[in-house]
N, C-alpha and C positions, 0 to 999 in steps of 0.2 A: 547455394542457398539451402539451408533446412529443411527440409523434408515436410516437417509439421508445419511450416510456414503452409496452411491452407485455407479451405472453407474461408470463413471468416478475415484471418489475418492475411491472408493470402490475395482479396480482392480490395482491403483500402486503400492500398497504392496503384492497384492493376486496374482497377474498372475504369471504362472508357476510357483510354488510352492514357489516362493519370499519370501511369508511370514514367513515359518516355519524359513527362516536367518535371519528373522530381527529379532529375540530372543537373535540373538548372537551380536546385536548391539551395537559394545561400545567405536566406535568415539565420541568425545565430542562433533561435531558438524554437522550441517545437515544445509539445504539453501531450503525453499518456498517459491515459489512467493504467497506467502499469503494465504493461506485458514488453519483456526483453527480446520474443521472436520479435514484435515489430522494431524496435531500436534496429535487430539485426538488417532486417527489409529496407529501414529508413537509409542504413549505412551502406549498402550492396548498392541504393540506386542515386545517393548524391553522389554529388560533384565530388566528395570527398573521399568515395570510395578508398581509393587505395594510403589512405592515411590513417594514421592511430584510433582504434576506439578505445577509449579509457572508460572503465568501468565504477561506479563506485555502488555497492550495495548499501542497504538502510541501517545494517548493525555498524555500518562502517562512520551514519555520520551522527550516531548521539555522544554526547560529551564533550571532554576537552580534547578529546584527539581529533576532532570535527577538524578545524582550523587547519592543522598538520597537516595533514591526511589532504585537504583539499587545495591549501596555499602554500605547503610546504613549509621547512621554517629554519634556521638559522645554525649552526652549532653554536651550543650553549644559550639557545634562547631560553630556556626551561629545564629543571632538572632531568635528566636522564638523556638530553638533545647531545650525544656525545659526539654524533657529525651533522652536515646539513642534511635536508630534506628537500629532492626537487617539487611532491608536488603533485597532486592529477593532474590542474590546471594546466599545469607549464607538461606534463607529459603529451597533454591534449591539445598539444600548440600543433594548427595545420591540419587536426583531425577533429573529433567527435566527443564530446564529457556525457555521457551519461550516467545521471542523478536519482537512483531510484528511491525510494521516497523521499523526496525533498523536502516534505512537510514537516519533518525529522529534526531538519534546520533550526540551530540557533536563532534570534533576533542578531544577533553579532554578525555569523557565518551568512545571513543573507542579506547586511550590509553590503558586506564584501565580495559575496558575488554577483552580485545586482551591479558595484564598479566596474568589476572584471566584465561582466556582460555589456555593458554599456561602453567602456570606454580601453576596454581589453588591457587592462594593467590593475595591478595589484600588491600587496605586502605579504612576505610572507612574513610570518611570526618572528620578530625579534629581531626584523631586518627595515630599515629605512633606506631601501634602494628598493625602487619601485620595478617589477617581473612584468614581461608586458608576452602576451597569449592568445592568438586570434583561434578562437575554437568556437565550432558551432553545440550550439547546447539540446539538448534531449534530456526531460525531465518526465519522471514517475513519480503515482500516488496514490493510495488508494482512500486519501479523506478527501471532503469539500472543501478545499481551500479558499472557498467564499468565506465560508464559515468560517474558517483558522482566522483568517482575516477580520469578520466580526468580533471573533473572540480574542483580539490583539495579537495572537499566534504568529502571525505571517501577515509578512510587508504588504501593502495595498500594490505600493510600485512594481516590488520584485513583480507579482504576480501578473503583474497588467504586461512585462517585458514577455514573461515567459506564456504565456499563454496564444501567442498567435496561431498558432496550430495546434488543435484540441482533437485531440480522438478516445475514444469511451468504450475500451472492449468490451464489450456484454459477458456475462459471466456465463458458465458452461451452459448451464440450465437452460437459457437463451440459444444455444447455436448448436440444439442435439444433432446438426448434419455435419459436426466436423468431428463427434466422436467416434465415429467406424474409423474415418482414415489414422486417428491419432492412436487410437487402438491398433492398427496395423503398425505404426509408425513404432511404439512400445514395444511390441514386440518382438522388432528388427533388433530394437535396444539391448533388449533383455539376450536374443541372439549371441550379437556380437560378445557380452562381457563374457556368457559363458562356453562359448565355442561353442554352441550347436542350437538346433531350429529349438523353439517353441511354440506350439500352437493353442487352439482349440478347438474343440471336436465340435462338430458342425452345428450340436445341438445347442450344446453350452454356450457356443456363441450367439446364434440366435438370443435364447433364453438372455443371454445376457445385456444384448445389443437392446432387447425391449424394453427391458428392467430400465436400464440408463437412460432414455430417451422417454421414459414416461413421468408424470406427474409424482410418479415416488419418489424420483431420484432429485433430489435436492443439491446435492455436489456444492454444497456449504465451500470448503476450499477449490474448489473448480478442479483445473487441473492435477494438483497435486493429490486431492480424492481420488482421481479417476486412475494415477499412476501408481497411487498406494494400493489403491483397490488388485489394480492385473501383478502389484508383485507379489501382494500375498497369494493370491489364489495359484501362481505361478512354483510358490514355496511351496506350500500344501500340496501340488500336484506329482503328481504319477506317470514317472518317464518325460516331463516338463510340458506336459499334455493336458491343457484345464479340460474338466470335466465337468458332466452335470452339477455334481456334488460340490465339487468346489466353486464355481455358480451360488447355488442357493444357498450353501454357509456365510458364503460373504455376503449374498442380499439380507442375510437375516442380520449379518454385524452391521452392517451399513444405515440399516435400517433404525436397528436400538441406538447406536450414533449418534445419527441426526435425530432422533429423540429425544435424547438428555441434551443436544444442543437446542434440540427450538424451544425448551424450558426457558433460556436464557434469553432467546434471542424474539425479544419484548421493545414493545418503542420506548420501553424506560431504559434499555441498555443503550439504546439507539442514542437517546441523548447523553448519558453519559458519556458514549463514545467517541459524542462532539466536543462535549466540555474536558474531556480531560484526554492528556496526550497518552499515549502509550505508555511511557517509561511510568506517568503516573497508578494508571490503571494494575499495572504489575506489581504494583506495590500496595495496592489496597487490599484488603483482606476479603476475601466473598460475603461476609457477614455486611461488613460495612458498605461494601457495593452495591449489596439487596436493597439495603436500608437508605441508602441516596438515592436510588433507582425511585425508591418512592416518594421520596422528600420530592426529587425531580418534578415527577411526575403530579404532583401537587401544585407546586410552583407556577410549573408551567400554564397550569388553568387560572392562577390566580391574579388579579390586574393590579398588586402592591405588592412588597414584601409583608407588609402588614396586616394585610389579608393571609396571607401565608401562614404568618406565623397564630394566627387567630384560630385555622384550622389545624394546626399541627401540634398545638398545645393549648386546646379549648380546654380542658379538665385543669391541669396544673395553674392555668392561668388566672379562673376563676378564685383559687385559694390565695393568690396576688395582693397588697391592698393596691399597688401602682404596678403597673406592667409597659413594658414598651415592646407592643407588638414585633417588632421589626428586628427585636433587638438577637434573640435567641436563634431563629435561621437565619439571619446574617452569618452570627459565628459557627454555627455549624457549616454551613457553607463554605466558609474560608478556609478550614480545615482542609479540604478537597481544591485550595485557589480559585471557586467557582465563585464567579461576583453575581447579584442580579441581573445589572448590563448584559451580562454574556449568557444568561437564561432568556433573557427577551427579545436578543438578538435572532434564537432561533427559534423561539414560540411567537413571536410576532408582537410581543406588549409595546414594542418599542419601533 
């Protein structure tokens, strides 16, 4: 077992004797809000232990390579298929698939895994012989997939399969009793790559230990903050020894940081970040994000579209001799595939 597997992730399985049942674990499916030490935990204590974990990360399932990647596929199903593909799925046979952001999913790709979950066989791409794979499933995410679901995003079904086991790590900021030992755990890390100890000086760490666990420390990316944070000050240091100084430089980075992020980080962003996927969002320009963010946020308070658009173009509309309220944020809206359905669904008009 992993070391950091603690505090926290370390007693969802263990408390009151939890663990010794999760031996006998043998639904196909399980629901994380994301963290891959528990997948590891989950896999140490099933039934399944000494079988395959297949891995599949989030960059791995946008696009057209989704399908491949997950069903495998055929040679010559598709240009460039110049041999066959077995597959996670089918690698995952008799062991473990875990799916991290599954939210990520096609409508197509969670067709087809919702079959495969269900009735453990499936197609891979460009084959009409049916692949048959009894794997238990572990899925990650870090959206509300109620919502994806509101917003037509994600299957009502899939969700209702995968969801029987739901657990909800709290993010760093919630669990400051497990950043001493992960902090200890770091710097074994940091250790091992470069052949020799790293510490900090007694003070430093204190100093530092206070910083992180008070209301300042916001740790926006959770962990991956807290491990960027001890490598730089690790780089910066002197004989691989943090010190006061290298402490308070990085509380001051840290600080201007999370500064220019909580700019952004508005319940108008909030909602864009339900209505629109990722792959969308990275494609919008910041100008045009600000300026939806508020559209949004407009929207949201108002009980029509035509209301809407009554307040979002009271001046121009007046010089109108006919105007159809509804008509202009409709189409601004589309531009971004945000319908009103899918505003009301999470402002509550509906």
């Amino acid at each position: 077992m992993k070391k950091v597997v603690i505090g926290f992730l370390g007693t969802v399985l263990d408390r009151r004797g939890k663990e010794k049942r999760w031996e006998n674990w043998r639904p196909s499916v399980a629901v994380c809000q994301h963290e891959d030490l528990l997948v590891d935990r989950f896999h140490l204590l099933c039934n399944r232990r000494d079988a395959a974990l297949a891995e599949v990360e989030k960059v791995t399932l946008r696009g057209d390579m989704a399908m491949s990647v997950l069903f495998g596929h055929k040679k010559g199903a598709y240009t460039g298929a110049t041999e066959s593909r077995e597959g996670l799925l089918k690698a995952a046979d008799g062991g473990i698939l875990f799916l991290d952001e599954i939210g990520e999913l096609g409508l197509d790709e969670q067709a087809m895994l919702l079959r495969a979950v269900e009735e453990k066989v499936y197609l891979p791409v460009g084959s009409d012989k049916e692949v048959r794979s009894d794997f238990q499933l572990i899925t990650g995410t870090n959206r509300n997939l109620r919502h994806e679901c509101q917003a037509g995003r994600f299957r009502q079904d899939l969700l209702a399969r995968i969801k029987l086991w739901e657990f909800t790590i709290p993010g760093l900021r919630e669990r400051p009793e497990d950043i001493d030992p992960n902090i200890d755990y770091e710097l074994q890390q940091h250790s091992k790559k470069l052949g020799k100890p790293v510490s900090f000086s007694s003070e430093a760490r204190q100093e530092f230990i206070r910083f992180a666990v008070s209301n300042e420390a916001i740790w926006t990316a959770n962990f991956r903050d807290l491990n960027s944070s001890l490598a730089r000050m690790l780089t910066l240091s002197e004989g691989n020894r943090i010190g006061r100084e290298n402490v308070q430089t990085e509380m001051t980075r840290l600080h201007k940081e999370w500064s220019i992020e909580s700019r952004f980080a508005t319940n108008d962003e909030k909602l864009c970040q339900k209505l629109m996927t990722v792959e969308q969002l990275s494609k919008t320009d910041l100008f045009d994000r600000l300026q939806l963010e508020k559209v949004l946020e407009i929207c949201r308070h108002c009980d029509s579209m035509a209301e809407a658009g009554r307040q979002l173009f009271s001046n121009s509309s007046q010089k109108k001799q006919s105007t159809n309220d509804s008509d202009r944020p409709r189409k601004y809206l589309q531009r971004f595939g945000i319908s009103w359905k899918m505003i009301g669904t999470i402002a509550g008009h509906l």
